[in-house]
C-alpha positions in Angstrom: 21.5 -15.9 -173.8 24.3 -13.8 -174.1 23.7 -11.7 -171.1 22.9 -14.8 -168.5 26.8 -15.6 -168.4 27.7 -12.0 -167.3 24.4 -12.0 -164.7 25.7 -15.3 -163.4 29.5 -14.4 -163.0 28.2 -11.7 -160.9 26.2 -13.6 -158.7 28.9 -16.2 -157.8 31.2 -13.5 -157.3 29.0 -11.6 -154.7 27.9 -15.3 -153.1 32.1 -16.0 -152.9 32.9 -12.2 -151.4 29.6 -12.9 -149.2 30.9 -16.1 -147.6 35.0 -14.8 -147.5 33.5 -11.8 -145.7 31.2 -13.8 -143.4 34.1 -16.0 -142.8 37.1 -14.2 -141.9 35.8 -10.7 -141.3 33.1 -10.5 -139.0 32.6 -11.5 -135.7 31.3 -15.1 -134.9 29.2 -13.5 -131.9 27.1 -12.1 -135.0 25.9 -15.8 -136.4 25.8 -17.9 -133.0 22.1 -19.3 -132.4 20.7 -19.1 -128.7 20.6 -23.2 -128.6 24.0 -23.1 -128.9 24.8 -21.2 -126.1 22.2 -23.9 -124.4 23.9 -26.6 -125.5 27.7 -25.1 -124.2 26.6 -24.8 -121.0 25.0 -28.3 -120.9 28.2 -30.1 -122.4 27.7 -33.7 -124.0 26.4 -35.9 -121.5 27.1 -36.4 -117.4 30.5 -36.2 -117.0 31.1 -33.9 -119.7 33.9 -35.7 -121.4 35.1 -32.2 -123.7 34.9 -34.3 -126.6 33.1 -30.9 -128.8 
């Protein structure tokens, strides 16, 4: 029992660097999906209001 706490401090803190990292670091071109690039070009509806 004593070594969980430790194990599990470092695992939050390597989740928290992870998403800080994933956040503010790298590029956003890294994590988009290729539906949405489909749905940018489409825009929301017929006359494309710009409401997203």
């Amino acid at each position: 029992m004593g070594m969980l706490q430790p194990i599990l401090v470092y695992i939050t803190l390597a989740i928290a660097v992870g998403f800080i990292v994933r956040k503010f670091f790298l590029p956003k071109s890294l994590f988009v999906s290729k539906g949405a690039h489909k749905r940018k070009e489409k825009g929301c509806g017929q006359d494309d209001c710009g409401c997203h």
